[in-house]
Every structure is written in C-alpha cells, then in structure tokens.
GUKOL-570673 format. One record per residue (C-alpha): residue number from 1; residue in three letters; x, y, z. Coordinates in pm, whole numbers, plus 50000, padded with zeros to 5 digits. Example, Ala and Ser with C-alpha at 12.3 -4.5 7.8 and 13.67 -1.06 7.14 Angstrom:
2
[1; "Ala"; [51230; 49550; 50780]]
[2; "Ser"; [51367; 49894; 50714]]
***
This chain:
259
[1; "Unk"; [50000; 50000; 50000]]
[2; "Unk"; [50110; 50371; 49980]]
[3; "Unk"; [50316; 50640; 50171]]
[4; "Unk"; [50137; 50892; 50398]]
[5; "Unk"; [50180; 51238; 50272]]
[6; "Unk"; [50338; 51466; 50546]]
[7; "Unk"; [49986; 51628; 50580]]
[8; "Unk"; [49751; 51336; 50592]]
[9; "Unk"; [49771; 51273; 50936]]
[10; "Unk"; [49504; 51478; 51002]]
[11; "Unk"; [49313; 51428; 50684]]
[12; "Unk"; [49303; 51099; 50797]]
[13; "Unk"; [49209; 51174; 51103]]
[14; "Unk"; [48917; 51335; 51011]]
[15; "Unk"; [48757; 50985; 50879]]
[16; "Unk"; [48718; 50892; 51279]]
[17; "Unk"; [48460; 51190; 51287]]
[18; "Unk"; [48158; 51064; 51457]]
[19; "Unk"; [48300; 50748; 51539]]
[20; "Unk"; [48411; 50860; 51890]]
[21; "Unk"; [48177; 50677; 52056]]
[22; "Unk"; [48181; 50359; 51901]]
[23; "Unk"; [48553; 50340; 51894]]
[24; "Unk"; [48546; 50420; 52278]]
[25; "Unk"; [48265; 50117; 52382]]
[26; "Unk"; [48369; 49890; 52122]]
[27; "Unk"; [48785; 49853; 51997]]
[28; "Unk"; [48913; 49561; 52188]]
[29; "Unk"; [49145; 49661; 52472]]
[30; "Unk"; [49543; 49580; 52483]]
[31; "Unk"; [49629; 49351; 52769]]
[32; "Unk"; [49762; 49557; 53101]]
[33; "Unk"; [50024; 49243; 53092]]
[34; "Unk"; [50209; 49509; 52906]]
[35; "Unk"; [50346; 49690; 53206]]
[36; "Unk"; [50490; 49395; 53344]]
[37; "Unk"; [50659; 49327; 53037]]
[38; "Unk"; [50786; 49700; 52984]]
[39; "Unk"; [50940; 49619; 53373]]
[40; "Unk"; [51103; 49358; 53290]]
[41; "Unk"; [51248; 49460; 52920]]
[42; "Unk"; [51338; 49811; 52988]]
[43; "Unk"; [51290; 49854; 53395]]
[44; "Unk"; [50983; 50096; 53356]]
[45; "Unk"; [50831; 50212; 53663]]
[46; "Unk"; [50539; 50408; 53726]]
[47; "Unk"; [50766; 50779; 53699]]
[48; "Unk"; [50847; 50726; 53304]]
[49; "Unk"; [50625; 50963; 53133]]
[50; "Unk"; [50469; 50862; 52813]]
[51; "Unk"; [50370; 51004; 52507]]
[52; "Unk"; [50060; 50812; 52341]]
[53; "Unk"; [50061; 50931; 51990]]
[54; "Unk"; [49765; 50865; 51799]]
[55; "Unk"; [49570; 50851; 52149]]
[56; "Unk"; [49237; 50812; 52010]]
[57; "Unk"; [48932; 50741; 52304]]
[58; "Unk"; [49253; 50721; 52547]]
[59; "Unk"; [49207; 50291; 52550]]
[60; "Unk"; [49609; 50265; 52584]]
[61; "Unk"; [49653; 50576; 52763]]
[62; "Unk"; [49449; 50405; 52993]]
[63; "Unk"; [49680; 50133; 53103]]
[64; "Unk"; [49998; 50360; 53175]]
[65; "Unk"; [49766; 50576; 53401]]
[66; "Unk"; [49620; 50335; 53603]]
[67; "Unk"; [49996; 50220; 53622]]
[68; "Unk"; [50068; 50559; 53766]]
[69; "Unk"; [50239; 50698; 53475]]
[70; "Unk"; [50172; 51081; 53356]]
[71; "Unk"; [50052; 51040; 53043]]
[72; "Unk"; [50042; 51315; 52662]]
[73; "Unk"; [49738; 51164; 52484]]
[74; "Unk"; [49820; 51348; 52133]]
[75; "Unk"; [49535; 51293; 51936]]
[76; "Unk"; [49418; 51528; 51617]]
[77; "Unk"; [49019; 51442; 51601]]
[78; "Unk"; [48838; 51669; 51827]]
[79; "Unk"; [48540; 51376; 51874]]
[80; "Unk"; [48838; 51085; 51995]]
[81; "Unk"; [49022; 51347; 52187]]
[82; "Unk"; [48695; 51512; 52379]]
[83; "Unk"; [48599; 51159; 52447]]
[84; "Unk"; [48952; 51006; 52622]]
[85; "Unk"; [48888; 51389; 52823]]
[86; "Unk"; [48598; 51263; 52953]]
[87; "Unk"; [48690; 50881; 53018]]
[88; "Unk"; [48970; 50984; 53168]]
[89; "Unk"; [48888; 51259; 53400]]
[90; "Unk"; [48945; 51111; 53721]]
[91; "Unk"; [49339; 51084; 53604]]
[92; "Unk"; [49388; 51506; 53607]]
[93; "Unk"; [49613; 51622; 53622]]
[94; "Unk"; [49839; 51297; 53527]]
[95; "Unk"; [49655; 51241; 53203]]
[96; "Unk"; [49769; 51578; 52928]]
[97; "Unk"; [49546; 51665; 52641]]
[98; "Unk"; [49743; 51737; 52303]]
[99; "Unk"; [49589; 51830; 52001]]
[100; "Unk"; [49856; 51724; 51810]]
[101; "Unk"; [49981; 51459; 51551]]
[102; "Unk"; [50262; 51246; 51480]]
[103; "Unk"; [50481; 51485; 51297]]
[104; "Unk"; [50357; 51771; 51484]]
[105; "Unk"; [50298; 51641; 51889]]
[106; "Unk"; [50357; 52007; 52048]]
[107; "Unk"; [50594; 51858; 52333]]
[108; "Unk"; [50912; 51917; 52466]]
[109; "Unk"; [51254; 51866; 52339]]
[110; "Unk"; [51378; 51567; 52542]]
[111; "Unk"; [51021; 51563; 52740]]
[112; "Unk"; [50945; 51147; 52744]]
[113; "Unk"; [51089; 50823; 52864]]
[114; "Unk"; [50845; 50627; 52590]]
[115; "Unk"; [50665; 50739; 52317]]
[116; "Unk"; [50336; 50512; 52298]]
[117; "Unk"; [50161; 50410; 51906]]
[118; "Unk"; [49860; 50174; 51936]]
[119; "Unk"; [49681; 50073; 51651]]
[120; "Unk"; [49805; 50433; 51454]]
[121; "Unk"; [50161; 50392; 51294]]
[122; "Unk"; [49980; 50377; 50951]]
[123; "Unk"; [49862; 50662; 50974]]
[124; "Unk"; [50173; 50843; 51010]]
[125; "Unk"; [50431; 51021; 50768]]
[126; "Unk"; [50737; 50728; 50842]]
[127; "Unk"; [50971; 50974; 50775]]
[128; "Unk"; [50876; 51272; 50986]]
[129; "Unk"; [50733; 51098; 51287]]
[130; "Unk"; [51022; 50882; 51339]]
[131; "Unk"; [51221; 51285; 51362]]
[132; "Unk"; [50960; 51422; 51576]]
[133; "Unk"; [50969; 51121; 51843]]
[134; "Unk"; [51344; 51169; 51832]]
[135; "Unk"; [51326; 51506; 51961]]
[136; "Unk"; [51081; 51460; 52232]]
[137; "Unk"; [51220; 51110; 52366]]
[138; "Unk"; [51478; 51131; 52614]]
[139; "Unk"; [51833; 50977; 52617]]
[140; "Unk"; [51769; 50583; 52588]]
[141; "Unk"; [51425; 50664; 52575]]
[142; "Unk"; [51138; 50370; 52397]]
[143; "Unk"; [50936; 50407; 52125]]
[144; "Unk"; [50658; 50058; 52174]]
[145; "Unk"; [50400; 49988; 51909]]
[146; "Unk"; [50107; 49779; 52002]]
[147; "Unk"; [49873; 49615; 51706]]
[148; "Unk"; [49592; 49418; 51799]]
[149; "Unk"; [49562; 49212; 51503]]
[150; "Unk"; [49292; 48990; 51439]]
[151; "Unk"; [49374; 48585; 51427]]
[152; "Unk"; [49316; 48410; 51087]]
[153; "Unk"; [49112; 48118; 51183]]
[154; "Unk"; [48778; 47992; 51089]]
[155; "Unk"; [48430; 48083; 51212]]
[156; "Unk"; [48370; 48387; 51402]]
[157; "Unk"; [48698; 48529; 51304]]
[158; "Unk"; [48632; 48458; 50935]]
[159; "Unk"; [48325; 48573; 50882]]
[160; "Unk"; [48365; 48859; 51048]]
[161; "Unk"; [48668; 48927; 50795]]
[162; "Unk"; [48416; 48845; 50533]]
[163; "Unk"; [48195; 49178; 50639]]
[164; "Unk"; [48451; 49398; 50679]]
[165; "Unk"; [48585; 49308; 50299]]
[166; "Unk"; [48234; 49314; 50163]]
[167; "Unk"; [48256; 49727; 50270]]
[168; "Unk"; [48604; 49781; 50190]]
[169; "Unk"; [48566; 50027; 49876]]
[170; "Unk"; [48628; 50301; 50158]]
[171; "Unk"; [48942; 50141; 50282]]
[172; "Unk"; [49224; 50418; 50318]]
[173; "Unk"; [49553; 50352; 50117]]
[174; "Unk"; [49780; 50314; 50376]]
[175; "Unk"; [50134; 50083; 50452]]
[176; "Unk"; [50085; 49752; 50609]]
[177; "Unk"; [50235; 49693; 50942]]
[178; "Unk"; [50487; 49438; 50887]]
[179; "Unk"; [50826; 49351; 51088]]
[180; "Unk"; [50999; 49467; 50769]]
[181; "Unk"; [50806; 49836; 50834]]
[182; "Unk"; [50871; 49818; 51205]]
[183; "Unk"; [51223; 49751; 51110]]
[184; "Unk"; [51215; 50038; 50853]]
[185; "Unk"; [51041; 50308; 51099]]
[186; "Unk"; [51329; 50234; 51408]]
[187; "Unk"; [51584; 50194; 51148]]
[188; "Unk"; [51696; 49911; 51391]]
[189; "Unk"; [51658; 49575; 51345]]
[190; "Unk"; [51724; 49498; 51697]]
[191; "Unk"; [51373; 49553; 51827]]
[192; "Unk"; [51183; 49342; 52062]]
[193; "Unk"; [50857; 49184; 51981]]
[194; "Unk"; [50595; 49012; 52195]]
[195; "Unk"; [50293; 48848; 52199]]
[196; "Unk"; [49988; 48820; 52410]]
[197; "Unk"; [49663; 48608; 52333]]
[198; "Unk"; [49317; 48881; 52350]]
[199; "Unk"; [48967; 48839; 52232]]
[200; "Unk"; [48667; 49058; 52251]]
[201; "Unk"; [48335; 48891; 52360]]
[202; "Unk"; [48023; 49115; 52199]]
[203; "Unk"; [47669; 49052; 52200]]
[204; "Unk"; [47513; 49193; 51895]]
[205; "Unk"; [47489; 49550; 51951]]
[206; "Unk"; [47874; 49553; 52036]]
[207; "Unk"; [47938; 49343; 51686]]
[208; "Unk"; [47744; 49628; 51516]]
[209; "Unk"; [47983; 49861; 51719]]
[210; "Unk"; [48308; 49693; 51667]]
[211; "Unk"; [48218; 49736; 51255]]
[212; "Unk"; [48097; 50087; 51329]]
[213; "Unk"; [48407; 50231; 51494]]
[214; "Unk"; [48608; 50101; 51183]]
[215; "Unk"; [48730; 50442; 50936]]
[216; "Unk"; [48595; 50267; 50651]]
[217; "Unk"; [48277; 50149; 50756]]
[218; "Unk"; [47957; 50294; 50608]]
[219; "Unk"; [47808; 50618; 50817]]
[220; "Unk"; [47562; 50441; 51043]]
[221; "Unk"; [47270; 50620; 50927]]
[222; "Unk"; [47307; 50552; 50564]]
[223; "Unk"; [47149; 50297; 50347]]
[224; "Unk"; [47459; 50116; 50296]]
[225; "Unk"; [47474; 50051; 50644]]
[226; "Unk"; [47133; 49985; 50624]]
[227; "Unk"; [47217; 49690; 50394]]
[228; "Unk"; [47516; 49577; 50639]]
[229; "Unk"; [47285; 49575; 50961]]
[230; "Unk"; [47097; 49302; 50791]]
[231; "Unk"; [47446; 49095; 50699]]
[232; "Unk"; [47561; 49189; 51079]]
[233; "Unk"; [47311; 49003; 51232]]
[234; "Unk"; [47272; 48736; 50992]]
[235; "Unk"; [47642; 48648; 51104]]
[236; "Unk"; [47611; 48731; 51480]]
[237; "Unk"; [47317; 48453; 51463]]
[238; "Unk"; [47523; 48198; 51282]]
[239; "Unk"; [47830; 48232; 51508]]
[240; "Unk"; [47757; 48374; 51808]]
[241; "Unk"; [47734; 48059; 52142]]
[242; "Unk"; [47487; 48194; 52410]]
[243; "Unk"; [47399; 48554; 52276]]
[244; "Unk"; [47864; 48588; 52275]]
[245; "Unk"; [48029; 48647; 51957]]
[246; "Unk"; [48403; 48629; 52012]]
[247; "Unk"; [48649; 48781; 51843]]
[248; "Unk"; [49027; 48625; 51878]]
[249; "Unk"; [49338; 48870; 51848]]
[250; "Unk"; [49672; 48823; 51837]]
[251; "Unk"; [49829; 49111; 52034]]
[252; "Unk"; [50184; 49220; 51941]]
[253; "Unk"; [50432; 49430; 52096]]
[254; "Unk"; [50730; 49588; 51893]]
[255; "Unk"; [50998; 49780; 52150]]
[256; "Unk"; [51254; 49946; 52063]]
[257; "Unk"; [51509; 50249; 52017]]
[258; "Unk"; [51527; 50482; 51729]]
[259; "Unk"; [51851; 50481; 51541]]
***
C-alpha cells in the first residue's frame, strides 16, 4: 500500500469523525500484561512519562495511568480526543490533552521516557514521525507499538473478515504493518517483539459497534449501512454461542530504540 503524505495525518484523522463513541465502547482493549513486560524489558516504573501518539478514546493511555504513569494523549480528532477527556477525568492532572499529531505532537525537546503508538503507525508520515519522536524522547528513551491484530482462523473470526471486505471500497491507502516496516520506521533491526493472546466477547449491539468504529465502515445512518445491519446480524446469529460472539486477536508488541 502507499506512503502517507506529510499532511495526511490529520486528513486521515478526520475519517474517525463521529466514530468517537463507538471506537470508545467497542475497539478491543490491549492487555495491562504490558506493564509487566515493559518492567522487565526496559525497567519501567510508574515515573516514566509517556507520550501516546495517535491517542484516540485514550484505550492505551488508559493502562499507563492506572499504572501511575503521567501520560500526553496526542490525538488530532476533536470527537476521539473530547471523548479520552471525559473517560479519563478522574486521572487530572496525570493524564495531558494534546491536540497534536505524529509529525507535529507540540511537546518538549527531550520531554518522554516512551513514546506510545497503538493501533496508529499507519497513519503516520514514516519519515517525519520517526524525527519528531526523536526530539521529544529522552536519552535511551522507547518508542513501543502495540497492534491488535485479528487471528486468521475459521468461524467467528472469518466471517467477520468476510463483512469487513464486503465494505472495503472506503478502505484508506495506507502501509501495512509488517516487521519489515517496524524495522524500517526504528531503522533498527534489533527491536523486541511480543505476543499476548486477546479476544473481545460482543453481544450483537457491540458486533454492530466493533464494525461501526472502523474508518471505513459505512456512516451508520446511511442505506449502505442499512444493507450491512441486515448481513451483521445474519452472522452474529450463525456464530455467536449463548447471545457471545468472540472475536480472537493476536496482540503484538514491537519495542525498541530509534537509530
């Protein structure tokens, strides 16, 4: 897939408009198993302070708070970044607002121990990001990327693979997350990766939410989602054991240093 243009961050951004909400109830968490492992592959404690770029509804930002951890949620959509304001509230004054992007965050020269990127690096410009985390890391200072990918496997998995395909016209043209672009963005091979089983269990209105918060799903209150309601539930009645519909992820961790 292509390059993002230095500028598309935000036009990109703007496709999460009105999705807020959905994204907030319905994206599948990252494990908190992820502190432990930052403690024991890099000694972080609960005084690093992170950057989460690409913060979105605040889901990651989440974990390094409740960790103790001041955290930059830098987030360009006004909708994602008013809602992580709200759902994180009770965090002030340890959780910081940014309305900022990738190649533009707003911080501090030499500000944070670890910059954050969950589910966002393709949204980026490679090139400039990689600069801007350089100047706002610290000495020695982390860059992790968290994907929750979704497991290949038959039934549930599948066929919900099959409905997002069926509406993918609208999909944006963005790089695909692969070791060889981790590798690429750190210019450092020597990362570490890491994986840790997840799975979302919906009932149908949190299927129909899951689909919703995606950027290139239909708007929810136009006929082609009309038309996709009907396939929703079709599925959700095939595959769905006592009312659950699960959805299996592989979780993956990338750590490393920026060259």
């Amino acid at each position: 897939m292509g390059t993002v243009s230095a500028d598309g961050t935000r036009k990109f951004a703007k496709r999460f408009d009105g999705r807020a909400d959905a994204y907030s109830r319905y994206r599948p968490r990252y494990p908190p198993e992820i502190i432990q492992k930052l403690e024991d592959e890099i000694g972080f404690d609960k005084d690093a302070i992170v950057a989460d770029v690409g913060s979105g509804t605040g889901i990651l930002s989440e974990i390094f708070l409740k960790n103790g951890n001041t955290v930059y949620g830098v987030e360009p959509n006004i909708g994602m970044r008013r809602a992580a304001e709200k759902s994180l509230e009770a965090y002030l004054p340890r959780f910081v607002s940014v309305d900022g992007t990738a190649e533009a965050t707003g911080l501090s020269d030499t500000s944070v121990d670890l910059v954050a990127i969950g589910q966002a690096l393709h949204w980026f410009d490679l090139k400039k990001a990689r600069a801007e985390f350089k100047r706002i890391l610290k000495k020695n200072g982390y860059v992790l990327i968290v994907y929750n990918w979704r497991k290949e496997e038959p039934g549930a998995n599948e066929a919900y693979a099959r409905l997002t395909r069926r509406f993918s016209k609208n999909m944006p043209d963005v790089p695909d997350i692969n070791r060889a672009y981790i590798r690429k963005f750190l210019k450092n091979a020597r990362y570490r990766s890491f994986v840790i089983p997840n799975h979302q269990a919906l009932d149908l209105k949190g299927l129909m939410g899951r689909l919703a918060s995606a950027s290139y799903a239909p708007p929810q209150w136009s006929p082609r989602w009309v038309k996709l309601e009907k396939e929703i539930k079709a599925t959700f009645d095939k595959y769905n054991e006592d009312g659950v519909y699960t959805i299996h992820y592989h979780t993956t961790f990338f750590l490393g240093r920026l060259a």
